[in-house]
mmCIF file as gemmi writes it, N, C-alpha and C atoms, coordinates in Angstrom:
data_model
loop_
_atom_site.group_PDB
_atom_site.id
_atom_site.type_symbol
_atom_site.label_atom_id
_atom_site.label_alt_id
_atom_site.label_comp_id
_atom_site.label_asym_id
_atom_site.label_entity_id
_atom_site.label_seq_id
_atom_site.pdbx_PDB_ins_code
_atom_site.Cartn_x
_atom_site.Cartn_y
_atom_site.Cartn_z
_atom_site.occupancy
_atom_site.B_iso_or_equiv
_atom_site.pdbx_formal_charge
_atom_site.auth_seq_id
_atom_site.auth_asym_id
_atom_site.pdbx_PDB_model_num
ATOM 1 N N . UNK Axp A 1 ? 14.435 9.854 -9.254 1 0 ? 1 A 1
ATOM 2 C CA . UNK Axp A 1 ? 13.281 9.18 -9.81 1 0 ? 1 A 1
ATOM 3 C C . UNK Axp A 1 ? 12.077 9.292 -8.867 1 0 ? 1 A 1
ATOM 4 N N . UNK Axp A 2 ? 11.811 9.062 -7.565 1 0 ? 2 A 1
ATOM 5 C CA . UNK Axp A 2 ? 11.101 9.409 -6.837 1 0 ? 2 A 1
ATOM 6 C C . UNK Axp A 2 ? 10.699 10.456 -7.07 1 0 ? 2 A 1
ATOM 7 N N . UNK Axp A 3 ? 11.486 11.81 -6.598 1 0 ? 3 A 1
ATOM 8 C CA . UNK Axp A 3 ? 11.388 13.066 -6.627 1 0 ? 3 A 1
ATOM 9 C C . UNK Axp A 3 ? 10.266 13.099 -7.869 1 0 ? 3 A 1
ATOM 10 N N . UNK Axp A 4 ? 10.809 12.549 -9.375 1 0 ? 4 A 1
ATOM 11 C CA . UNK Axp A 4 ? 10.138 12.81 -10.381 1 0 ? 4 A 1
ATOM 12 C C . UNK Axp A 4 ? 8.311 12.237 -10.177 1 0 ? 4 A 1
ATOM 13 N N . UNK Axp A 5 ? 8.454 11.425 -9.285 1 0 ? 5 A 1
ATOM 14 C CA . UNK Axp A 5 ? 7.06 10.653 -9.158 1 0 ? 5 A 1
ATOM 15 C C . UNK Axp A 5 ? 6.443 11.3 -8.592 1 0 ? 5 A 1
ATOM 16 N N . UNK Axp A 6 ? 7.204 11.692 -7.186 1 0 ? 6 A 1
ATOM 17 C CA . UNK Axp A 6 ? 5.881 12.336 -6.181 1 0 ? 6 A 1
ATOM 18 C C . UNK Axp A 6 ? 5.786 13.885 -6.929 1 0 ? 6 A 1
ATOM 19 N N . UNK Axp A 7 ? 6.523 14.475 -7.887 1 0 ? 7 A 1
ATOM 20 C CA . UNK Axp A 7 ? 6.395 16.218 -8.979 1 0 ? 7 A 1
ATOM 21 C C . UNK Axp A 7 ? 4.919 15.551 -9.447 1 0 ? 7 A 1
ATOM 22 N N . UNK Axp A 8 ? 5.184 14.474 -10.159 1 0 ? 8 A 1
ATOM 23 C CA . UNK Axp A 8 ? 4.244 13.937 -11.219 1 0 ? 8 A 1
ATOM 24 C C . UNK Axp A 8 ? 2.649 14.149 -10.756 1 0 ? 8 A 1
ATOM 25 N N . UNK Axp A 9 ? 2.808 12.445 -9.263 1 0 ? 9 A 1
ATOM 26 C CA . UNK Axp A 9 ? 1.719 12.557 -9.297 1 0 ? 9 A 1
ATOM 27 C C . UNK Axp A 9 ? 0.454 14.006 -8.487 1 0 ? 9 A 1
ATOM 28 N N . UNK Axp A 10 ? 2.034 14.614 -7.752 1 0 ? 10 A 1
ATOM 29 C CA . UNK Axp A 10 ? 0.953 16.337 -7.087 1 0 ? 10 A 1
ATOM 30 C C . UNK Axp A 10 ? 0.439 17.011 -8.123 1 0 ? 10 A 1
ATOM 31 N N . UNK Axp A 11 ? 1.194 16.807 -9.224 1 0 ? 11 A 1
ATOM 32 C CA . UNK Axp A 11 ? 0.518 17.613 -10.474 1 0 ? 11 A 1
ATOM 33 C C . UNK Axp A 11 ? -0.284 17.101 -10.962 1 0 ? 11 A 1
ATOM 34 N N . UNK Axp A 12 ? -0.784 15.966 -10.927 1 0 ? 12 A 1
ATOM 35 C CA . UNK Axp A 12 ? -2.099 15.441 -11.198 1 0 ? 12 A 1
ATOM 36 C C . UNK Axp A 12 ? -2.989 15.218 -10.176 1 0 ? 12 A 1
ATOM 37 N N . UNK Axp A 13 ? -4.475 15.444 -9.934 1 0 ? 13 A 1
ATOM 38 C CA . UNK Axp A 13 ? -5.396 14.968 -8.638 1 0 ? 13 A 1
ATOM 39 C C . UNK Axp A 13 ? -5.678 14.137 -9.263 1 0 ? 13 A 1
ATOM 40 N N . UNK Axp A 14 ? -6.416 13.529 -7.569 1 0 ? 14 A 1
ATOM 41 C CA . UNK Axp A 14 ? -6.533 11.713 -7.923 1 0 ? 14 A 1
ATOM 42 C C . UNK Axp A 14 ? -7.939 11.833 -8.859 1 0 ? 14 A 1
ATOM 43 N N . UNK Axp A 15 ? -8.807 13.047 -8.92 1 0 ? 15 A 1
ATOM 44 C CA . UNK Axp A 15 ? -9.643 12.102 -10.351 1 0 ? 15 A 1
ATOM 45 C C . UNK Axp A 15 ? -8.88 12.391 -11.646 1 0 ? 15 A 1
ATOM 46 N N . UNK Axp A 16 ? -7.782 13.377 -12.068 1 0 ? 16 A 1
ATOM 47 C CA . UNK Axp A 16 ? -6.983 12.826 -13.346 1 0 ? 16 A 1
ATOM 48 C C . UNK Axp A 16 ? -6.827 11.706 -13.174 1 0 ? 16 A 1
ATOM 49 N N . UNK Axp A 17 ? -5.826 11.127 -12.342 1 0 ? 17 A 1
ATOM 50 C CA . UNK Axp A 17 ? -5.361 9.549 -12.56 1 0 ? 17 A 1
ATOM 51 C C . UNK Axp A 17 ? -6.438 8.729 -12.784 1 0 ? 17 A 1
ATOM 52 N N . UNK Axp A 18 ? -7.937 9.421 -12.498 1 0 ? 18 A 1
ATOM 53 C CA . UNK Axp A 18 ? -8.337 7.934 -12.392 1 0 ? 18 A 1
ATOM 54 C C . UNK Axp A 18 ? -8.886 8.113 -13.807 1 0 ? 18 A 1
ATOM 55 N N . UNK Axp A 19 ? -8.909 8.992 -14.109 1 0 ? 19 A 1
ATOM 56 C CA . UNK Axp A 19 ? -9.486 9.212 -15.377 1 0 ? 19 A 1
ATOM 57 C C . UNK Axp A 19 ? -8.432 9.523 -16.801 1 0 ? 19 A 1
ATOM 58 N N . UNK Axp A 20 ? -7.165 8.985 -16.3 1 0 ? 20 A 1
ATOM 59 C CA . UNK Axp A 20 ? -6.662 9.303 -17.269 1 0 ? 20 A 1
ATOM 60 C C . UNK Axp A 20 ? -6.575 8.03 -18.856 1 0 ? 20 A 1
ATOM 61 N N . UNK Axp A 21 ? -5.684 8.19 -19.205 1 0 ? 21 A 1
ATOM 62 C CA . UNK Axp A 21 ? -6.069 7.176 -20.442 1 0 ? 21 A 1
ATOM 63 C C . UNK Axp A 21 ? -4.933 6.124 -19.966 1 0 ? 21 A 1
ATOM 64 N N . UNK Axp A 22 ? -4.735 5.034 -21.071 1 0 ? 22 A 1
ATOM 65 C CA . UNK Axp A 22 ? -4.162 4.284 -20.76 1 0 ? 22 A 1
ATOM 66 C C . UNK Axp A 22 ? -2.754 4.133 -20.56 1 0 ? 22 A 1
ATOM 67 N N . UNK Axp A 23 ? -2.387 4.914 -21.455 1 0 ? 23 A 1
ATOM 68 C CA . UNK Axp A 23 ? -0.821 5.395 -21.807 1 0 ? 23 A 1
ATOM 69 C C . UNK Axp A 23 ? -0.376 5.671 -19.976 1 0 ? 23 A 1
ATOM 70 N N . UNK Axp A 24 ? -1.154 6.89 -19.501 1 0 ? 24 A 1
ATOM 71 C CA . UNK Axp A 24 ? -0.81 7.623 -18.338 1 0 ? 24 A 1
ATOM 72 C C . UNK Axp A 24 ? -0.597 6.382 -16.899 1 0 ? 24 A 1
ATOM 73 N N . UNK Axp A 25 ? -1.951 5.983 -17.19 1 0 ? 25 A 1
ATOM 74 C CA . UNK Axp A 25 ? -2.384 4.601 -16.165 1 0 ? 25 A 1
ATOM 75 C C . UNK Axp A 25 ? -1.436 3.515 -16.061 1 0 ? 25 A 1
ATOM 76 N N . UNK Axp A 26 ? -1.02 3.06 -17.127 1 0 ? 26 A 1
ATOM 77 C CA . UNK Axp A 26 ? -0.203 2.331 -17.211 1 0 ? 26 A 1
ATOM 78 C C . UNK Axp A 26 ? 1.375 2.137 -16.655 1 0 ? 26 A 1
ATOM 79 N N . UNK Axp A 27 ? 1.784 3.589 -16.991 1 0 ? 27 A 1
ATOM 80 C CA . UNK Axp A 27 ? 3.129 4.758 -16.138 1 0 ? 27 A 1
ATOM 81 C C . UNK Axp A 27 ? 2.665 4.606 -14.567 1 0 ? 27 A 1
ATOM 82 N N . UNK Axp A 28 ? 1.678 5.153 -14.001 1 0 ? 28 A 1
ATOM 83 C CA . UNK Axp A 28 ? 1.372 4.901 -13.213 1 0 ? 28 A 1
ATOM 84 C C . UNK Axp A 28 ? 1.495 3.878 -11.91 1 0 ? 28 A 1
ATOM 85 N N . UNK Axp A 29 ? 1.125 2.548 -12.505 1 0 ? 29 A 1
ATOM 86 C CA . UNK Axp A 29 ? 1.242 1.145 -11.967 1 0 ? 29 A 1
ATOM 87 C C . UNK Axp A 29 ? 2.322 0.681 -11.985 1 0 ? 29 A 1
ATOM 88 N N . UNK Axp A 30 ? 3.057 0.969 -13.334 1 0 ? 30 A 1
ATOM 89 C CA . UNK Axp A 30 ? 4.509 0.675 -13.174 1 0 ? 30 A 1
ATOM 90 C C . UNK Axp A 30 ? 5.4 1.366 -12.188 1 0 ? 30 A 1
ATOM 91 N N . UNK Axp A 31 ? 5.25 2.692 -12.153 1 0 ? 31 A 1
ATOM 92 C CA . UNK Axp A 31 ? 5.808 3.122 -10.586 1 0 ? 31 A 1
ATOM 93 C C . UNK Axp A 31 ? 5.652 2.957 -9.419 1 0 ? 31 A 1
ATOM 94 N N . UNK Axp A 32 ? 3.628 2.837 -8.993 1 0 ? 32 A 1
ATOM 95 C CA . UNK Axp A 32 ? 3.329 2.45 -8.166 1 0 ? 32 A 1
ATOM 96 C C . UNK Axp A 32 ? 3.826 0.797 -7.583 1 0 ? 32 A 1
ATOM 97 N N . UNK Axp A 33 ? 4.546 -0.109 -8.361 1 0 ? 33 A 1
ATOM 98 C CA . UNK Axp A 33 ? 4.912 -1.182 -8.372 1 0 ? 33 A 1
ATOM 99 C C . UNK Axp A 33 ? 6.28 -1.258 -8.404 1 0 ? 33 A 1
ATOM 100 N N . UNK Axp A 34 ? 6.995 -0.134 -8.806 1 0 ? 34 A 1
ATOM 101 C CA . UNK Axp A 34 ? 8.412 -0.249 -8.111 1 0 ? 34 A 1
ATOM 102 C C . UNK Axp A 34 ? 8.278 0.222 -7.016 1 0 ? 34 A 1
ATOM 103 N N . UNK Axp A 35 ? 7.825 0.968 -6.525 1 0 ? 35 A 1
ATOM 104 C CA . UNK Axp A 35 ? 7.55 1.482 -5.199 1 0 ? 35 A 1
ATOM 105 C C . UNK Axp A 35 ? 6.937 0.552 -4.24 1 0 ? 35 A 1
ATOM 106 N N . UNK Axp A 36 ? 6.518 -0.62 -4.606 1 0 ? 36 A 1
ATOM 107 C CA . UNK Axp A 36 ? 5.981 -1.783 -3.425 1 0 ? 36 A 1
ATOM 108 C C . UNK Axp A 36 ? 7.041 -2.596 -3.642 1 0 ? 36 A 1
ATOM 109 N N . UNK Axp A 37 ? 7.835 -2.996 -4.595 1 0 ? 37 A 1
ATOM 110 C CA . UNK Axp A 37 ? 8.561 -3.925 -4.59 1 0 ? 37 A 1
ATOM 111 C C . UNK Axp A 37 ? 9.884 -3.044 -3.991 1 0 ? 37 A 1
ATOM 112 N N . UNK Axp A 38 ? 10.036 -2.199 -3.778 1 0 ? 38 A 1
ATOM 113 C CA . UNK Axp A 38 ? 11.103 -1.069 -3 1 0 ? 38 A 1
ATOM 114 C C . UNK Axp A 38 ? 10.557 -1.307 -1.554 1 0 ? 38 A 1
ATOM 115 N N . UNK Axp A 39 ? 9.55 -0.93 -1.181 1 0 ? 39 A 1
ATOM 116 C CA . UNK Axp A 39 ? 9.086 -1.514 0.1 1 0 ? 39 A 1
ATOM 117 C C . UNK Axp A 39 ? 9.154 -2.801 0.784 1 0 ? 39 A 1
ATOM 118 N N . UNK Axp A 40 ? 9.12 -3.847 -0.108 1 0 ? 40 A 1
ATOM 119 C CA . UNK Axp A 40 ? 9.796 -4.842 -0.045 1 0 ? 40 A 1
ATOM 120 C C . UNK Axp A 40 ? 11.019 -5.135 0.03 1 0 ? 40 A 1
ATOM 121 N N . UNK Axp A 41 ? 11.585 -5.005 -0.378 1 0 ? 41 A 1
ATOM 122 C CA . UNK Axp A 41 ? 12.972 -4.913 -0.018 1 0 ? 41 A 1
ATOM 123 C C . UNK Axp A 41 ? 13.909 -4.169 1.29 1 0 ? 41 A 1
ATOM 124 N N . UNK Axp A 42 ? 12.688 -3.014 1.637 1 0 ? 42 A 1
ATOM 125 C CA . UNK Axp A 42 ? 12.751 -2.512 2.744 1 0 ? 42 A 1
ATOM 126 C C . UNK Axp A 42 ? 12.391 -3.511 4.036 1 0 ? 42 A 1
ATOM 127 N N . UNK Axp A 43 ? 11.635 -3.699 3.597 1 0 ? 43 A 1
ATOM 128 C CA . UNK Axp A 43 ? 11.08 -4.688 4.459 1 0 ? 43 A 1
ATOM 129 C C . UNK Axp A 43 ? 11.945 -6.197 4.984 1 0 ? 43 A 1
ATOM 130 N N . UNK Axp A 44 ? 12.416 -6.078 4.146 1 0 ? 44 A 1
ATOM 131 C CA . UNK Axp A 44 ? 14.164 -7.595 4.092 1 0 ? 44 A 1
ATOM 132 C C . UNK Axp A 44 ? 15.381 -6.724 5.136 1 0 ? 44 A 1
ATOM 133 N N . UNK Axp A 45 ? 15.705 -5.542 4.679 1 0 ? 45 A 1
ATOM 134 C CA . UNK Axp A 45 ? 16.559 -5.586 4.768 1 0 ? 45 A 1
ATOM 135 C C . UNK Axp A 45 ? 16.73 -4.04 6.314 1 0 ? 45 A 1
ATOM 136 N N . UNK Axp A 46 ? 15.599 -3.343 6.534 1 0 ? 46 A 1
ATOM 137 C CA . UNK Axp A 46 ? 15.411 -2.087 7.547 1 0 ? 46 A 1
ATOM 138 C C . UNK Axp A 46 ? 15.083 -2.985 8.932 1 0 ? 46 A 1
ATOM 139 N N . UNK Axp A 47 ? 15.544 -2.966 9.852 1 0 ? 47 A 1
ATOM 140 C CA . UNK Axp A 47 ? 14.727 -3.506 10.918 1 0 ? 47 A 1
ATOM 141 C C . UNK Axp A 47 ? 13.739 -1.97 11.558 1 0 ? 47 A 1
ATOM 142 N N . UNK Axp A 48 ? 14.961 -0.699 11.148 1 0 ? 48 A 1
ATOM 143 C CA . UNK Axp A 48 ? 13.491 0.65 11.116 1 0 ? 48 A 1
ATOM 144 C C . UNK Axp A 48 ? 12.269 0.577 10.663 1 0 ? 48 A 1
ATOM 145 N N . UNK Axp A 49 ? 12.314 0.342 9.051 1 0 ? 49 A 1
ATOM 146 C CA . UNK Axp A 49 ? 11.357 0.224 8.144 1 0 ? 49 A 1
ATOM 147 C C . UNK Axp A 49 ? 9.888 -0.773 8.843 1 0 ? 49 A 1
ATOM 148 N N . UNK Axp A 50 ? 10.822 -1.81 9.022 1 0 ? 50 A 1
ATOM 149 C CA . UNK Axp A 50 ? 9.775 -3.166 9.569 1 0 ? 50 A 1
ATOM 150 C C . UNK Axp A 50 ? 9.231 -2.147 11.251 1 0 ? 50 A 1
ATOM 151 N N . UNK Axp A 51 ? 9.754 -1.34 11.973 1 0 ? 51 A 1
ATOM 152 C CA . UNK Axp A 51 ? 8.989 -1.016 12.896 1 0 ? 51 A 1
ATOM 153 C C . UNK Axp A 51 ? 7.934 0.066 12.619 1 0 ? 51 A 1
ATOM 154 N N . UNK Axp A 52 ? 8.491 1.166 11.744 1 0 ? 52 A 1
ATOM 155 C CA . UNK Axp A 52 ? 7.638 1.84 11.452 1 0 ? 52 A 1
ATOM 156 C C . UNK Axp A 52 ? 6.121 1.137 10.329 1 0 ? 52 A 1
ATOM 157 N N . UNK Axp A 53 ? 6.43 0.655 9.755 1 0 ? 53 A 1
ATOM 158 C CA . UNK Axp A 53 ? 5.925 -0.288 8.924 1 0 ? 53 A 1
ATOM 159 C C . UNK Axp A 53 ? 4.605 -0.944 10.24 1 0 ? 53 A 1
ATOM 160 N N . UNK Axp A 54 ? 5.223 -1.201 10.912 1 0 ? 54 A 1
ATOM 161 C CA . UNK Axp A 54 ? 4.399 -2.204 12.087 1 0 ? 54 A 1
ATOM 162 C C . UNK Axp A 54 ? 3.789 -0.97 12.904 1 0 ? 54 A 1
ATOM 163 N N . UNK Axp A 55 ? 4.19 -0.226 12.99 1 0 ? 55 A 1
ATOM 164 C CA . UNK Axp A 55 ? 3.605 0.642 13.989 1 0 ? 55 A 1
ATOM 165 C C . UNK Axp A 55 ? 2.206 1.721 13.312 1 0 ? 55 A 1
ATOM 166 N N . UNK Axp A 56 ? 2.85 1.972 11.896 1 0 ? 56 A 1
ATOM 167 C CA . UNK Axp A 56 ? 1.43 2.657 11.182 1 0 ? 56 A 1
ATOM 168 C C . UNK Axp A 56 ? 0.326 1.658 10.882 1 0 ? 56 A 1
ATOM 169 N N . UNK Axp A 57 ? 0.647 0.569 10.914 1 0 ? 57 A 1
ATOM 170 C CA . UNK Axp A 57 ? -0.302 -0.828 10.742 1 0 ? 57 A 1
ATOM 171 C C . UNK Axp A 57 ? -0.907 -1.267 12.429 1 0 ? 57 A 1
ATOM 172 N N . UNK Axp A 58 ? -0.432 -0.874 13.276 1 0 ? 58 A 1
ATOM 173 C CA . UNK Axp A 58 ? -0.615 -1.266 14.882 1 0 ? 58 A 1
ATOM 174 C C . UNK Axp A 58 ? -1.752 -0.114 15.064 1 0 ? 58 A 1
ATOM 175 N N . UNK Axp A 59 ? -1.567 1.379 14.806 1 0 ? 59 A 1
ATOM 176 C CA . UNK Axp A 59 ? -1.938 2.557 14.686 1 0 ? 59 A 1
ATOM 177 C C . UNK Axp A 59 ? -3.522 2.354 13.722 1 0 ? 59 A 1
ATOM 178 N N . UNK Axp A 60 ? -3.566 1.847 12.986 1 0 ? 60 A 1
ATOM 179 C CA . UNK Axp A 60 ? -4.184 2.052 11.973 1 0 ? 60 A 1
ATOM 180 C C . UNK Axp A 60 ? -5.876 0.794 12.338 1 0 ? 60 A 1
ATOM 181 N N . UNK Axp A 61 ? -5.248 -0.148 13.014 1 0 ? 61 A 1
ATOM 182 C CA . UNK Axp A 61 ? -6.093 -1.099 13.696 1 0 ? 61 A 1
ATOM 183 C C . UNK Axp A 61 ? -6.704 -0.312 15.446 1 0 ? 61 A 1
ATOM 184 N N . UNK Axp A 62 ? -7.135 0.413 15.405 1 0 ? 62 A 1
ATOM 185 C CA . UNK Axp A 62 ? -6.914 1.089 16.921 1 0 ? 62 A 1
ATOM 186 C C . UNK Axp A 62 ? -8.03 1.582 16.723 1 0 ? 62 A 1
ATOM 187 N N . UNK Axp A 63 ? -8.404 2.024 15.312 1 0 ? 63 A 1
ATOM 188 C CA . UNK Axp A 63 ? -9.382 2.928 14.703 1 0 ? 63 A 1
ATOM 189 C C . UNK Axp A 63 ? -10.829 2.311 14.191 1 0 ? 63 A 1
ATOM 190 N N . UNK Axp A 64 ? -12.244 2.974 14.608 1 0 ? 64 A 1
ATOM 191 C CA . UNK Axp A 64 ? -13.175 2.155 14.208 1 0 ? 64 A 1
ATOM 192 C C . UNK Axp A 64 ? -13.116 2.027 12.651 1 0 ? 64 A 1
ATOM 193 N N . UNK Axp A 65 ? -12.765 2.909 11.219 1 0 ? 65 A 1
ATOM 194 C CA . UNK Axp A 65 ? -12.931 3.041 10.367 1 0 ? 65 A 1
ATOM 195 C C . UNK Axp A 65 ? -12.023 1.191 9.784 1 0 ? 65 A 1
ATOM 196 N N . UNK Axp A 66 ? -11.079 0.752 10.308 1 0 ? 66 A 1
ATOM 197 C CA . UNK Axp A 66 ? -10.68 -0.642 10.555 1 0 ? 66 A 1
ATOM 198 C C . UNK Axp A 66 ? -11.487 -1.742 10.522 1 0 ? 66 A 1
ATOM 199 N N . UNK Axp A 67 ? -12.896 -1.826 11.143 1 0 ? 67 A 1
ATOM 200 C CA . UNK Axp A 67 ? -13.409 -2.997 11.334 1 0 ? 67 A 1
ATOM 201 C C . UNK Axp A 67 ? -13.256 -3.758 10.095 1 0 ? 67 A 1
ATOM 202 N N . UNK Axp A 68 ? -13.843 -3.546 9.384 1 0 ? 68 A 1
ATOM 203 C CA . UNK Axp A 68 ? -14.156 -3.912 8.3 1 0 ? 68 A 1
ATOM 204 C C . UNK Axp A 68 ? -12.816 -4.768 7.793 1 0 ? 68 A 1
ATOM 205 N N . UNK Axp A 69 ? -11.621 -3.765 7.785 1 0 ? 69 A 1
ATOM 206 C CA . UNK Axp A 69 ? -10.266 -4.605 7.764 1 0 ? 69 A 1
ATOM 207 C C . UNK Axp A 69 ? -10.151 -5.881 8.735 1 0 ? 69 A 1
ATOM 208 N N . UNK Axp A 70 ? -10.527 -5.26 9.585 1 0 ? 70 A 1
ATOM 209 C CA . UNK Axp A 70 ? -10.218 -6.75 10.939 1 0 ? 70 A 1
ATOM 210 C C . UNK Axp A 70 ? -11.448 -7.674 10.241 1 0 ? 70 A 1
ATOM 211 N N . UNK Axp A 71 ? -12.401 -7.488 10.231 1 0 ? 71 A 1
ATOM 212 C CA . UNK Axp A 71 ? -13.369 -8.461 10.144 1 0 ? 71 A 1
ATOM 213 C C . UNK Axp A 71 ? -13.163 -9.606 9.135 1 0 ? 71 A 1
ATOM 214 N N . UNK Axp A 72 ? -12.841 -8.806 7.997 1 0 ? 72 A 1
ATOM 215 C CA . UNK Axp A 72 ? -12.197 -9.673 6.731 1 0 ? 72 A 1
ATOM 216 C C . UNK Axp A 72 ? -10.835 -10.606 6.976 1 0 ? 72 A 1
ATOM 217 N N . UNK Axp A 73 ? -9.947 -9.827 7.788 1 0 ? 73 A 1
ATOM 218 C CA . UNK Axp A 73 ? -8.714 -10.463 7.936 1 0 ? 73 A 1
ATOM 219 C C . UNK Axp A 73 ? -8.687 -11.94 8.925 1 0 ? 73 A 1
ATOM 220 N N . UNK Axp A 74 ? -10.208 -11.488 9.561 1 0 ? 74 A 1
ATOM 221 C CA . UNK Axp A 74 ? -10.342 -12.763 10.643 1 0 ? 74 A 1
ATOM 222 C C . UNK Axp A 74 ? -11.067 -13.935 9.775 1 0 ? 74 A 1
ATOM 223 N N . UNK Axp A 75 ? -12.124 -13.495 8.895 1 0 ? 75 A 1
ATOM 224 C CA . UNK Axp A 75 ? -13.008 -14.677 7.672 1 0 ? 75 A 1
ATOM 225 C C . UNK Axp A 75 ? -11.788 -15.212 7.019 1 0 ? 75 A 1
ATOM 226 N N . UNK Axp A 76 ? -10.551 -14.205 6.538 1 0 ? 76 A 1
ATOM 227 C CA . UNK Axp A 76 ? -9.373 -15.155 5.607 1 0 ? 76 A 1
ATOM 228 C C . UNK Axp A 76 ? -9.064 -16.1 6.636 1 0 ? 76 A 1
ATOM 229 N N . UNK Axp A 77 ? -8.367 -15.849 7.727 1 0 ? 77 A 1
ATOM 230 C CA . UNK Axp A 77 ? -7.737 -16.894 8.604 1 0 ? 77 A 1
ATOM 231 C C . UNK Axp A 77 ? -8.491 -17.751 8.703 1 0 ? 77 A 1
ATOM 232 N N . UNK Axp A 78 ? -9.856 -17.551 9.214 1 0 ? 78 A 1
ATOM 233 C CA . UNK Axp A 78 ? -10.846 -18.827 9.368 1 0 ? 78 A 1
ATOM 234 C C . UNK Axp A 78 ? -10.741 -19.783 8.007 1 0 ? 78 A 1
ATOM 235 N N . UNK Axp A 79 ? -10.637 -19.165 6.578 1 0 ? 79 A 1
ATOM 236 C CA . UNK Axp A 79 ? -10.885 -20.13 5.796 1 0 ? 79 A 1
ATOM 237 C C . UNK Axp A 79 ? -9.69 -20.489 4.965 1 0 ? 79 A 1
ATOM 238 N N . UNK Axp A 80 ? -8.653 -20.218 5.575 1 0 ? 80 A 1
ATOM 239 C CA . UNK Axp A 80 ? -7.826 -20.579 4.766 1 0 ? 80 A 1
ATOM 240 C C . UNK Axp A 80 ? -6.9 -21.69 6.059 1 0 ? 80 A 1
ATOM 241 N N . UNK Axp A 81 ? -6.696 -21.069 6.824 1 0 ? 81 A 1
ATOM 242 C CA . UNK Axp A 81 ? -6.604 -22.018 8.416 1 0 ? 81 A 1
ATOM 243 C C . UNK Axp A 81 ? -7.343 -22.534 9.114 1 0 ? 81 A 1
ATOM 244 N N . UNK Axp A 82 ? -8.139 -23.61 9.076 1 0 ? 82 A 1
ATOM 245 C CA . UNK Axp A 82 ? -9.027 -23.862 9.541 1 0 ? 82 A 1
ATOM 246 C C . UNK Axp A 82 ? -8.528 -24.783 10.333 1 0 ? 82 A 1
ATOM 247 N N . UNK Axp A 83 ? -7.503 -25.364 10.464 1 0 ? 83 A 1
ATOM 248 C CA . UNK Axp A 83 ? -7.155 -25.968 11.678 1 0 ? 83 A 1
ATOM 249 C C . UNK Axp A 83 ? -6.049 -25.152 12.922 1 0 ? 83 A 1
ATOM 250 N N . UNK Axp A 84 ? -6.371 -23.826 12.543 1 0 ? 84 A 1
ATOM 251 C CA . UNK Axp A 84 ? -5.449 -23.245 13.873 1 0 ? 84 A 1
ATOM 252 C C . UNK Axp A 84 ? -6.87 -22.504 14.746 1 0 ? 84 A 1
């Protein structure tokens, strides 16, 4: 099933998908959403997964194209924790 996803989506570029109709789009999200909730579960149960996982996310903050991520991630904490 994978295999069939990643055939799928190389055979389509990302402006098909974005432009495709609803039928397609729809296929789409539904895979793209077993595939996070698969990651999830990875995430329970890999203590690999959880490092690599942590390390492309450690990697990925290192980089100026990030700020913007950090900056936002620091306004959520401020307003959703406002007493830490």
């Amino acid at each position: 099933m994978l295999t069939e996803l990643i055939t799928g989506i190389s055979q389509m570029t990302a402006r098909e998908l974005r432009e495709a109709g609803e039928p397609e789009r729809k296929k789409l999200v539904e895979a793209l959403t077993d595939l996070t909730e698969l990651g999830i579960a990875l995430l329970h149960e890999s203590p690999e997964f959880r490092q690599a996982f942590a390390r492309i996310h450690s990697e990925f903050l290192m980089f100026p194209e990030s700020r913007d991520t950090i900056e936002q991630a620091f306004t959520a904490y401020n307003k959703f924790c406002p007493e830490n």
